[in-house]
Jmol script that loads the backbone (N, CA, C; Angstrom):
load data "model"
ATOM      1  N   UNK A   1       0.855  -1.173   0.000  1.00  0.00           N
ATOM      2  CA  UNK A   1       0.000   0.000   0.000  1.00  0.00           C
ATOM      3  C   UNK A   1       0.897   1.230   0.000  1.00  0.00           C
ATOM      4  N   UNK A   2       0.691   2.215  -1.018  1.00  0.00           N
ATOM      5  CA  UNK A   2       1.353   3.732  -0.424  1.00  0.00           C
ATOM      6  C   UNK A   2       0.742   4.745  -0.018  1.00  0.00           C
ATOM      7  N   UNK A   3       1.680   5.302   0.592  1.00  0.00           N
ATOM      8  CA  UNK A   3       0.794   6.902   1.387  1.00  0.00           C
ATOM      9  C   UNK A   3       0.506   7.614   0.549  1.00  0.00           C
ATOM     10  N   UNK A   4      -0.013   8.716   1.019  1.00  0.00           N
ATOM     11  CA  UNK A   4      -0.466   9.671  -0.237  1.00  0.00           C
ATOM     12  C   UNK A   4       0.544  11.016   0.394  1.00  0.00           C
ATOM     13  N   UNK A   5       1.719  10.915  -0.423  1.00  0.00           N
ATOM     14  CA  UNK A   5       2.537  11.978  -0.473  1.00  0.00           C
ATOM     15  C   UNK A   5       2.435  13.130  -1.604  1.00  0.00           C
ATOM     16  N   UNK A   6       3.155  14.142  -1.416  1.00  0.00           N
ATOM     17  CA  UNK A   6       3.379  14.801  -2.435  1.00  0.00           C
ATOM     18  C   UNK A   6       4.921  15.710  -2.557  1.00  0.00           C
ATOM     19  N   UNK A   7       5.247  15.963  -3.621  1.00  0.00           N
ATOM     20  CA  UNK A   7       7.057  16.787  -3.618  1.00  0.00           C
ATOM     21  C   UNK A   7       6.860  17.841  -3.600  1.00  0.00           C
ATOM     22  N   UNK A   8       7.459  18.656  -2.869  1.00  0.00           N
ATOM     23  CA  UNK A   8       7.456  20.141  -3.015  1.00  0.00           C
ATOM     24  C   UNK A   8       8.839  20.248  -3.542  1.00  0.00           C
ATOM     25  N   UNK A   9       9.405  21.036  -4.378  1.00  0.00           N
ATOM     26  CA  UNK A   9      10.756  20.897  -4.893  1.00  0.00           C
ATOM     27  C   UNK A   9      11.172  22.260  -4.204  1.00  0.00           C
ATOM     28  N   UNK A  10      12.590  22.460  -3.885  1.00  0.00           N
ATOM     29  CA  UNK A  10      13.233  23.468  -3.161  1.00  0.00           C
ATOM     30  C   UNK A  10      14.276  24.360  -4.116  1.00  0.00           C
ATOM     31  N   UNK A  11      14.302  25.372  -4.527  1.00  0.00           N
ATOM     32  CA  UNK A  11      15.548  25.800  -5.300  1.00  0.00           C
ATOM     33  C   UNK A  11      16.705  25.594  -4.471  1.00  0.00           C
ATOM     34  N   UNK A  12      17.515  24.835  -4.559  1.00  0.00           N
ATOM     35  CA  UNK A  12      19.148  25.150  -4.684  1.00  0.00           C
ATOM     36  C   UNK A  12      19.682  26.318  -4.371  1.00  0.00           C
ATOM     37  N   UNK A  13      20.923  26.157  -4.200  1.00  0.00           N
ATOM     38  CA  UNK A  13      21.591  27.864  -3.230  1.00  0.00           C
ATOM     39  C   UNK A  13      22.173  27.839  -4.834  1.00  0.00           C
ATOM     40  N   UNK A  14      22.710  28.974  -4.774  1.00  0.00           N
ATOM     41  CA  UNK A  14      23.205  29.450  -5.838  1.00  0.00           C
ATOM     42  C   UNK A  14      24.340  30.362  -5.305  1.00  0.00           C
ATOM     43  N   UNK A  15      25.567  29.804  -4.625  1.00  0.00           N
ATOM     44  CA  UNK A  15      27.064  30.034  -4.547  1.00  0.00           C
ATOM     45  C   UNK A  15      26.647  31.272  -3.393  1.00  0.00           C
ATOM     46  N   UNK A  16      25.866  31.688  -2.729  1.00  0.00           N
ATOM     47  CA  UNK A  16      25.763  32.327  -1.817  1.00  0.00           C
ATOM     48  C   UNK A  16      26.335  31.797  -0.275  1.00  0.00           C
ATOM     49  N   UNK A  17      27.129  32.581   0.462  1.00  0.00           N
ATOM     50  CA  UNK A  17      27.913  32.327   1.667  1.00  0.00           C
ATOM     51  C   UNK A  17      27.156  32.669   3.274  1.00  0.00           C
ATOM     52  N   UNK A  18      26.241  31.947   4.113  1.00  0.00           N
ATOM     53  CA  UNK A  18      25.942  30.284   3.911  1.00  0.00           C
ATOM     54  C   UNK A  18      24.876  30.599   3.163  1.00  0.00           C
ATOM     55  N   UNK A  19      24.600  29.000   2.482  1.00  0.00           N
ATOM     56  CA  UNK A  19      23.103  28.716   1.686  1.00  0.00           C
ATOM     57  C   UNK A  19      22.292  29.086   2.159  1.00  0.00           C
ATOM     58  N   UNK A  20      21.530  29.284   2.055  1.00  0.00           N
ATOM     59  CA  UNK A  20      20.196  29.704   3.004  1.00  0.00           C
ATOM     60  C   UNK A  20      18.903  28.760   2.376  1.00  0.00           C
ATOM     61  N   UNK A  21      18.288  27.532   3.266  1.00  0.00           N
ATOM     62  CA  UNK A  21      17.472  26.716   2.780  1.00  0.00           C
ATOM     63  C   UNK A  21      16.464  26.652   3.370  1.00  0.00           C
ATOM     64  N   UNK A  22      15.557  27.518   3.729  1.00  0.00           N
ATOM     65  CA  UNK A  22      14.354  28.042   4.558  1.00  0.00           C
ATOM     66  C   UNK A  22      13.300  26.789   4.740  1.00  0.00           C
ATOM     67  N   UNK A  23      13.370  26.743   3.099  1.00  0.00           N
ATOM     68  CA  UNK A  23      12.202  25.482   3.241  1.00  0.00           C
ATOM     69  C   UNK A  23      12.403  23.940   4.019  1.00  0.00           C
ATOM     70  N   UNK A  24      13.909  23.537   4.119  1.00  0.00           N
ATOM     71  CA  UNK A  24      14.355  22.558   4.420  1.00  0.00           C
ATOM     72  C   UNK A  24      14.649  22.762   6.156  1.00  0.00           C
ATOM     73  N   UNK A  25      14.198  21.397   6.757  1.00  0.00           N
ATOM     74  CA  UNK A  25      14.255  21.866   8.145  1.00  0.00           C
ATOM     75  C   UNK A  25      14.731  20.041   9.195  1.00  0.00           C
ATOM     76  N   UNK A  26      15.604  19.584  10.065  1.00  0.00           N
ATOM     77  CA  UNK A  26      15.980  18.976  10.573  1.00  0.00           C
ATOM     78  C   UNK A  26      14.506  17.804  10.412  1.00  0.00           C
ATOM     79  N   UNK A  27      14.265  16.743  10.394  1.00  0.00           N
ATOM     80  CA  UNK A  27      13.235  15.871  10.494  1.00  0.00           C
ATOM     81  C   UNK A  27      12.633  15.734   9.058  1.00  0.00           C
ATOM     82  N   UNK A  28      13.121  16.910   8.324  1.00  0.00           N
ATOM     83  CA  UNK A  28      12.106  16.588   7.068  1.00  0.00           C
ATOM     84  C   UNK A  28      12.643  15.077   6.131  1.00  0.00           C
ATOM     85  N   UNK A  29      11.701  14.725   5.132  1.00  0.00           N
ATOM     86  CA  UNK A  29      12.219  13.683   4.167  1.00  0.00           C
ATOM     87  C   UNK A  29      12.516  14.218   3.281  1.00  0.00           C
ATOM     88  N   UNK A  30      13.850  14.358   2.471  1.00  0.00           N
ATOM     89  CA  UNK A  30      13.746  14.290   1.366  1.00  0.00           C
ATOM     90  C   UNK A  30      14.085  13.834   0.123  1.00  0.00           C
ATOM     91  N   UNK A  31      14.006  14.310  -1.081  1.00  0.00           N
ATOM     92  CA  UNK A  31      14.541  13.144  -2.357  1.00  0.00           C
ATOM     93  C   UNK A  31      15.480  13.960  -3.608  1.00  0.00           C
ATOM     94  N   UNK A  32      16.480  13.683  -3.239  1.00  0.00           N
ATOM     95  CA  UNK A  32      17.848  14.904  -3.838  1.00  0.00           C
ATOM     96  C   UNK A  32      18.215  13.881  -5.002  1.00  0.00           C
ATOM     97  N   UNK A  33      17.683  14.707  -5.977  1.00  0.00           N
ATOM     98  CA  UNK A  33      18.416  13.983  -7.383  1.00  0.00           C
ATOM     99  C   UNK A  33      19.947  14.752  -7.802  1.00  0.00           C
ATOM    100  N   UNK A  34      21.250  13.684  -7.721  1.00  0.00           N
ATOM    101  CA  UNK A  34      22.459  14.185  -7.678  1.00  0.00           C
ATOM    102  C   UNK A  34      22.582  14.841  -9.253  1.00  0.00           C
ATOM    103  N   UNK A  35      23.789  15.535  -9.678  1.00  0.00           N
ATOM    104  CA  UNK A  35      24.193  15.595 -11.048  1.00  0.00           C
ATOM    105  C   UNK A  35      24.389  14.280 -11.616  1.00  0.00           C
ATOM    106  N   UNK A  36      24.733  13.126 -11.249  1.00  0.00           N
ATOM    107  CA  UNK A  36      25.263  11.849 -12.066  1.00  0.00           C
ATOM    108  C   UNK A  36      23.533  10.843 -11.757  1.00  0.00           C
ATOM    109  N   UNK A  37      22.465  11.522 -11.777  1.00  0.00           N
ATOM    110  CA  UNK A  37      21.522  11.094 -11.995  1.00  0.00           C
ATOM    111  C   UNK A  37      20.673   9.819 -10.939  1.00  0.00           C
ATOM    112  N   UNK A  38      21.441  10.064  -9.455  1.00  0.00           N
ATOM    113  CA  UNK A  38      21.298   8.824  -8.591  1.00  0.00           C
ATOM    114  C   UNK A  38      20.454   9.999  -7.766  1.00  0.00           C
ATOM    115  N   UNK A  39      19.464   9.192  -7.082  1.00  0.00           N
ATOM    116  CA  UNK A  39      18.167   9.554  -6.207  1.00  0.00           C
ATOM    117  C   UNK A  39      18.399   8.921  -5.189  1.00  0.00           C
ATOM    118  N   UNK A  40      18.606  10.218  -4.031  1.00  0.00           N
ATOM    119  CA  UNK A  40      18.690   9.713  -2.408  1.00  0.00           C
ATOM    120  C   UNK A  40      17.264  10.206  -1.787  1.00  0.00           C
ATOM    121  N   UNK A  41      16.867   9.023  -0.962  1.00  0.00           N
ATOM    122  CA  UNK A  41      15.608   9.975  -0.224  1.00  0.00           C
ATOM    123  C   UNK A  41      15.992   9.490   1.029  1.00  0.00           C
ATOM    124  N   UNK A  42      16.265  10.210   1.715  1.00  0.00           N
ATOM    125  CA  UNK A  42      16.441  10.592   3.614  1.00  0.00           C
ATOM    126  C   UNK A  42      15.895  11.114   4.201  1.00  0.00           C
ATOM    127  N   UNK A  43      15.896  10.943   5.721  1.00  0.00           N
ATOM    128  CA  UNK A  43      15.172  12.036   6.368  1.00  0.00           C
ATOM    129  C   UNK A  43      16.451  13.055   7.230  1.00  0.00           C
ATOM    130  N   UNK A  44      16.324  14.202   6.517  1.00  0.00           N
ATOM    131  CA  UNK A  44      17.202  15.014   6.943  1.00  0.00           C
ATOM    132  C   UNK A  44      17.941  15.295   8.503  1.00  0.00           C
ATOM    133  N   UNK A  45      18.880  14.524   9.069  1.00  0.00           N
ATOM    134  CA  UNK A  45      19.609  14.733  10.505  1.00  0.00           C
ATOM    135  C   UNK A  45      20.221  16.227  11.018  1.00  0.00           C
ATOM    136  N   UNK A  46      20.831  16.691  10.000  1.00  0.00           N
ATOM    137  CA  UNK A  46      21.675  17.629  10.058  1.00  0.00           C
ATOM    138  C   UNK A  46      21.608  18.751   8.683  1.00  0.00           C
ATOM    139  N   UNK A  47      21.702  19.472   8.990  1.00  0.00           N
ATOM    140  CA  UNK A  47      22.085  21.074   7.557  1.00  0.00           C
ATOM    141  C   UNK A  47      23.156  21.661   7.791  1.00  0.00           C
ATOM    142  N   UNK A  48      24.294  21.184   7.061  1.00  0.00           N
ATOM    143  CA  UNK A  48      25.361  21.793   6.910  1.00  0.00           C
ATOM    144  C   UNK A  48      25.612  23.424   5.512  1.00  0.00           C
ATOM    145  N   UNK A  49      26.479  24.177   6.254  1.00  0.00           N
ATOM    146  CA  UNK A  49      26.414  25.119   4.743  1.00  0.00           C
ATOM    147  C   UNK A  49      26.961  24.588   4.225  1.00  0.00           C
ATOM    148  N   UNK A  50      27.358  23.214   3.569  1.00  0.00           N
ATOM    149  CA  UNK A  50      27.537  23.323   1.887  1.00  0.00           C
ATOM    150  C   UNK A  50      26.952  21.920   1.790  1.00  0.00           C
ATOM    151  N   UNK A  51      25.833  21.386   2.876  1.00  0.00           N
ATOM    152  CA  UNK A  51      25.557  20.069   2.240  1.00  0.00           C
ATOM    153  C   UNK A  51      24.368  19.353   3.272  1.00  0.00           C
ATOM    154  N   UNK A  52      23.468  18.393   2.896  1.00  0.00           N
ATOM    155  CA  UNK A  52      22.738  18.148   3.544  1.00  0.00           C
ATOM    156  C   UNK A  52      22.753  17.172   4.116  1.00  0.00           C
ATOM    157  N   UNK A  53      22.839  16.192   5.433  1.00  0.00           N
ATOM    158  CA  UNK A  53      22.802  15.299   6.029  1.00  0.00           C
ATOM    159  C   UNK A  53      21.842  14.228   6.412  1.00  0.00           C
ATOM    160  N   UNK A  54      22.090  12.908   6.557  1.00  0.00           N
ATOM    161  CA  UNK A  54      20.625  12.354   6.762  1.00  0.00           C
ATOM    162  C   UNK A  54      21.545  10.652   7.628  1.00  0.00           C
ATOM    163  N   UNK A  55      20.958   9.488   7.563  1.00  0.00           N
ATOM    164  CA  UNK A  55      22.092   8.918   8.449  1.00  0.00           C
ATOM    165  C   UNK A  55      22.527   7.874   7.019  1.00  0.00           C
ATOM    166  N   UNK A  56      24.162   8.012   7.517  1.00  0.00           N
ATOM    167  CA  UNK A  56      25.078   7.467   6.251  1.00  0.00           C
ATOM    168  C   UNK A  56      24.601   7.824   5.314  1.00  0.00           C
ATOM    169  N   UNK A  57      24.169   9.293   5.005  1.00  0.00           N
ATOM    170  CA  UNK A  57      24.323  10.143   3.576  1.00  0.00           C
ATOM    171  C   UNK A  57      24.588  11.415   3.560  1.00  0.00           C
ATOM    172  N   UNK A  58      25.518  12.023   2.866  1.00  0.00           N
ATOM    173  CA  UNK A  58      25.738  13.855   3.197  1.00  0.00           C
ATOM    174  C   UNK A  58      26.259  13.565   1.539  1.00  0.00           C
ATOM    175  N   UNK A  59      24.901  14.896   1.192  1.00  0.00           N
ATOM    176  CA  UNK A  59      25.485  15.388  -0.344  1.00  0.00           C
ATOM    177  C   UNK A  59      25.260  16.703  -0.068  1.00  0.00           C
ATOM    178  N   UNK A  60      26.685  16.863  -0.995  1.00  0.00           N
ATOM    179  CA  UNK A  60      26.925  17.978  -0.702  1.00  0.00           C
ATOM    180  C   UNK A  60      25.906  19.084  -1.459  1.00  0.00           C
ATOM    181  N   UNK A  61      25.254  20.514  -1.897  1.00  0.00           N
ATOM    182  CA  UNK A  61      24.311  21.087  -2.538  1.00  0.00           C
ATOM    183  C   UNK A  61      24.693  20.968  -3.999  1.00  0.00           C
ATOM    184  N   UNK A  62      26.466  21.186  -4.181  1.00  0.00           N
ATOM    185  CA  UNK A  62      27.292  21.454  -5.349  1.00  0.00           C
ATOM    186  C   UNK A  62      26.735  20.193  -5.924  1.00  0.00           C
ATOM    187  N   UNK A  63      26.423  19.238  -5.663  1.00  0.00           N
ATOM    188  CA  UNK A  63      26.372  17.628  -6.031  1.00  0.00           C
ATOM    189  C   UNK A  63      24.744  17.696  -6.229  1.00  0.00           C
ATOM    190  N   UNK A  64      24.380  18.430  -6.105  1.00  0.00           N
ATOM    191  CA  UNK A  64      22.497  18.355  -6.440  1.00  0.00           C
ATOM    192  C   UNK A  64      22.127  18.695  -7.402  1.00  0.00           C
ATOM    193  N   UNK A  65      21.196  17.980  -8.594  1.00  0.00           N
ATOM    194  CA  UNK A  65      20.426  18.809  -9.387  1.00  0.00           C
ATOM    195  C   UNK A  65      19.559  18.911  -8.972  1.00  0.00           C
ATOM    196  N   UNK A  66      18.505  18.243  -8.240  1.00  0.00           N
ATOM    197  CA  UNK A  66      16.849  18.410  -7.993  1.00  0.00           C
ATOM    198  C   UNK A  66      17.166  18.285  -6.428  1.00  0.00           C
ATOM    199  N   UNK A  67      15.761  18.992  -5.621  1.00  0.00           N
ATOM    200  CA  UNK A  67      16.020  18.748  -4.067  1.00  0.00           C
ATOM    201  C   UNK A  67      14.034  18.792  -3.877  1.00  0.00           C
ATOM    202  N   UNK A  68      13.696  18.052  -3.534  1.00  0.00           N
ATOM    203  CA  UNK A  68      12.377  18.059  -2.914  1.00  0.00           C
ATOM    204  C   UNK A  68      12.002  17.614  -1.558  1.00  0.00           C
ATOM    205  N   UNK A  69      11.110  17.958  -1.341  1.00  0.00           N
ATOM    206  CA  UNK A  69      10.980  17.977   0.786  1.00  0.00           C
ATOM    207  C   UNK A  69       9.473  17.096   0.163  1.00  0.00           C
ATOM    208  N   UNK A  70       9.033  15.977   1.082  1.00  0.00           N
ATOM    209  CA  UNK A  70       8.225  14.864   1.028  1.00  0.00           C
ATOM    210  C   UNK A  70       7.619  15.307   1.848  1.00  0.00           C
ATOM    211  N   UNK A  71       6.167  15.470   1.760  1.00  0.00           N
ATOM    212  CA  UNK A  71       5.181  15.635   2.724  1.00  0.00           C
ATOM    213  C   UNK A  71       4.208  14.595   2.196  1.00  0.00           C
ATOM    214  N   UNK A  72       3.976  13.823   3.564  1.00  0.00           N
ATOM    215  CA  UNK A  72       3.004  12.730   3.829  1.00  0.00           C
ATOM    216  C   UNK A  72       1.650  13.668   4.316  1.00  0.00           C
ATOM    217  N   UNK A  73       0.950  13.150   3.564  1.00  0.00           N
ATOM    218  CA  UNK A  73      -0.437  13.742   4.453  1.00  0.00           C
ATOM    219  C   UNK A  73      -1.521  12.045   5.435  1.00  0.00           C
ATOM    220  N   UNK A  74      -0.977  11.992   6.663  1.00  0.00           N
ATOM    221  CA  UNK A  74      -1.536  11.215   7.392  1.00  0.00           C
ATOM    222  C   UNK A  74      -3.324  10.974   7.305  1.00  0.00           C
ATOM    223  N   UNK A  75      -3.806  12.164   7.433  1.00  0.00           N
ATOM    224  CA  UNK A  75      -5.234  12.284   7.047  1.00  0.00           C
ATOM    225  C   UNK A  75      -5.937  11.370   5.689  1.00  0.00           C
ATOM    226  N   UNK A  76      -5.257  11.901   4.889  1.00  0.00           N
ATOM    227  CA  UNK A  76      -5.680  11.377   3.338  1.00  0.00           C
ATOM    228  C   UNK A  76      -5.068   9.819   3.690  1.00  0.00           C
ATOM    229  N   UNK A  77      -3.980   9.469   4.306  1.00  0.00           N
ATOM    230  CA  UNK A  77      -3.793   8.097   3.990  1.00  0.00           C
ATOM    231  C   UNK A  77      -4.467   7.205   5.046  1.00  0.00           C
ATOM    232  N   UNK A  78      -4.559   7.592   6.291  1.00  0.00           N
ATOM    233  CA  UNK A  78      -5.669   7.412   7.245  1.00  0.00           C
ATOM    234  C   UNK A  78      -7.062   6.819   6.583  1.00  0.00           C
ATOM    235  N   UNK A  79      -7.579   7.820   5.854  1.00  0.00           N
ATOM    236  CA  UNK A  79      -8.920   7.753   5.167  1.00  0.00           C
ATOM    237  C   UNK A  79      -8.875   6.611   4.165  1.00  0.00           C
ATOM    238  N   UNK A  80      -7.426   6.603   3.324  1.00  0.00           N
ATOM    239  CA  UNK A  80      -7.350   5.522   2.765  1.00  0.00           C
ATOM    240  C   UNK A  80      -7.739   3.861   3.247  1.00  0.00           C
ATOM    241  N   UNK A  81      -6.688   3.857   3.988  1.00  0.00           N
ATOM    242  CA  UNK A  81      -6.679   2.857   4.755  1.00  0.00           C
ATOM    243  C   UNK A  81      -8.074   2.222   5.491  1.00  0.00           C
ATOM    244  N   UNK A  82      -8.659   3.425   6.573  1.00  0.00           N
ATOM    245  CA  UNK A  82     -10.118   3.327   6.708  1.00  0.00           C
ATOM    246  C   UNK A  82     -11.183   2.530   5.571  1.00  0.00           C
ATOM    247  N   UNK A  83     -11.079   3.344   4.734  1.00  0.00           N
ATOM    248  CA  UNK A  83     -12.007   2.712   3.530  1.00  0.00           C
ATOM    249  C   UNK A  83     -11.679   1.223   3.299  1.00  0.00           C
ATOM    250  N   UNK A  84     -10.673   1.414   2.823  1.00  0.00           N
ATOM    251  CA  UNK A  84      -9.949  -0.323   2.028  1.00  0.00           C
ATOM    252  C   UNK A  84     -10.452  -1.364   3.368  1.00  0.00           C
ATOM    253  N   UNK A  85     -10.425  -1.078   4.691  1.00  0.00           N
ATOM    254  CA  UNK A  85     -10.775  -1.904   5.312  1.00  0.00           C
ATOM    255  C   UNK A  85     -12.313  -2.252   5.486  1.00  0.00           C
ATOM    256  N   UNK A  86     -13.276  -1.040   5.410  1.00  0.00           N
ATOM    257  CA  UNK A  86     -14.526  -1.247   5.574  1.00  0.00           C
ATOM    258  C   UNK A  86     -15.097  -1.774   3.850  1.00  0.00           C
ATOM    259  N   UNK A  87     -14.406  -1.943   3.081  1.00  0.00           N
ATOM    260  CA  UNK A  87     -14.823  -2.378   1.709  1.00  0.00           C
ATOM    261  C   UNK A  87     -14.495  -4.184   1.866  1.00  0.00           C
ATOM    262  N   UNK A  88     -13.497  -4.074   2.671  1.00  0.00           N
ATOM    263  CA  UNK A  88     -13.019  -6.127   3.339  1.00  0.00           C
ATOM    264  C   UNK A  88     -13.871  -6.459   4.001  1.00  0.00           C
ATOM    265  N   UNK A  89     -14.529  -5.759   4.703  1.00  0.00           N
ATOM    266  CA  UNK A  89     -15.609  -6.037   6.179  1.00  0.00           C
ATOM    267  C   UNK A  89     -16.287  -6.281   5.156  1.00  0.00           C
ATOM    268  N   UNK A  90     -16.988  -5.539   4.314  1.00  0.00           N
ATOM    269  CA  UNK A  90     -18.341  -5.321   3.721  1.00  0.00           C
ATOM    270  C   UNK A  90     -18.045  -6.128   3.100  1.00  0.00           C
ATOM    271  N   UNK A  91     -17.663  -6.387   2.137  1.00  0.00           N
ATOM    272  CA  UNK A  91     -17.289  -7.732   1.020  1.00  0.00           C
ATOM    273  C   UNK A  91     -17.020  -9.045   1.204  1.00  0.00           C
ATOM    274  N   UNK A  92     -16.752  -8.954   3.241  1.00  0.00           N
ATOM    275  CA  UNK A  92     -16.860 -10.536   3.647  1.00  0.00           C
ATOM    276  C   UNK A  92     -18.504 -10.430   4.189  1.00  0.00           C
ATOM    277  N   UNK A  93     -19.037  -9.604   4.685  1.00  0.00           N
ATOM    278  CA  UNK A  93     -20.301 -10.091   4.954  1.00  0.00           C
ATOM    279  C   UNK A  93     -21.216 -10.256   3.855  1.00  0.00           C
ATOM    280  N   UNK A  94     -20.775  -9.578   2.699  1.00  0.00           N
ATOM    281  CA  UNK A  94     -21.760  -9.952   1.549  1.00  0.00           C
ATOM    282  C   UNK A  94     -21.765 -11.096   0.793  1.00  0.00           C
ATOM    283  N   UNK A  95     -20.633 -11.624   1.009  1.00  0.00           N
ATOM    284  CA  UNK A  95     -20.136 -12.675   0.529  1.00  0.00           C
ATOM    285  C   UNK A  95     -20.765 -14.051   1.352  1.00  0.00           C
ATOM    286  N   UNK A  96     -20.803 -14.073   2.760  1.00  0.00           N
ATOM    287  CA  UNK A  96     -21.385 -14.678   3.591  1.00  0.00           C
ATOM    288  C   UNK A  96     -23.068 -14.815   3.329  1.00  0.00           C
ATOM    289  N   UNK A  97     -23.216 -13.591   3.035  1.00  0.00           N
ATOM    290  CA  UNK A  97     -24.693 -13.930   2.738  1.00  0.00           C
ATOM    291  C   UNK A  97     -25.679 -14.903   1.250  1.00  0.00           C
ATOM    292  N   UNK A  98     -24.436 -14.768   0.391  1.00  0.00           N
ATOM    293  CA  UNK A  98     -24.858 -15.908  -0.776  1.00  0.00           C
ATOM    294  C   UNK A  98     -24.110 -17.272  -0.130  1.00  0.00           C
ATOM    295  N   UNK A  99     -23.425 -17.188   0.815  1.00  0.00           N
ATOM    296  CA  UNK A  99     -22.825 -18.721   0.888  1.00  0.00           C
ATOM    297  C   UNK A  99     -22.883 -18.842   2.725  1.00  0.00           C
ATOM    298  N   UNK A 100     -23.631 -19.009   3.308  1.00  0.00           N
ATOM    299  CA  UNK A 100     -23.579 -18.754   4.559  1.00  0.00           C
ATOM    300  C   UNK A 100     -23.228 -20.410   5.040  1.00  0.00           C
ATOM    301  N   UNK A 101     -22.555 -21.257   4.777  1.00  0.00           N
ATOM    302  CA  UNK A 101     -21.926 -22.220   5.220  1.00  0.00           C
ATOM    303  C   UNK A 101     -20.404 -22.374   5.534  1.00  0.00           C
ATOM    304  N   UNK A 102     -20.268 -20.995   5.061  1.00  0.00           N
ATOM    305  CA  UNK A 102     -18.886 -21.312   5.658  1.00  0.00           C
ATOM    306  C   UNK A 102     -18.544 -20.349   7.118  1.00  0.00           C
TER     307      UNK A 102
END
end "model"
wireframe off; spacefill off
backbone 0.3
color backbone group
C-alpha cells in the first residue's frame, strides 16, 4: 500500500555564503536527485552550509540537481486505509450472505 505523499521541490543555493534553505528543516524527508543522476531519499539529521545530512548520507548542494521535501499527508492516507478496510468487512459479509456455510 502507499501513502499519499506529495514533492514540493526546493531551489538550490546558488554560490551564496551560507546557503540559506528556509524550506528545508531537521526531520524533514527528502529526495535529492544528484548531477550523475542517482536519487537519495532521507530524512534530513543535520544542515550543513555546503551540504545536507541524513544517516550514512551527506550530499553535498554542489552535487544536487533536484532537491524536494516529502510531505506525507496522514489524514488522506488514514482515510485511505479506513475505507480499504470497511470495503473487506463489507465484502466478507456480503459474501457470507450468498454462501452462509462457511
Amino acid at each position: 500500500m502507499t501513502s499519499c505523499t506529495t514533492l514540493q521541490n526546493v531551489p538550490l543555493p546558488s554560490g551564496e555564503t551560507p546557503p540559506s534553505l528556509p524550506a528545508v528543516k531537521v526531520g524533514d524527508y527528502v529526495v535529492v536527485t544528484t548531477k550523475a543522476m542517482k536519487k537519495e531519499k532521507f530524512a534530513v539529521t543535520a544542515i550543513e552550509s555546503d551540504a545536507l545530512v541524513g544517516d550514512d548520507v551527506r550530499i553535498a548542494y554542489s552535487d544536487m540537481s533536484k532537491l524536494d521535501i516529502e510531505h506525507i499527508h496522514k489524514g488522506a492516507t488514514t482515510a485511505l486505509v479506513v475505507a480499504i478496510a470497511a470495503l473487506v468487512y463489507i465484502g466478507y459479509g456480503v459474501s457470507h450472505l450468498f454462501d452462509p456455510e462457511e
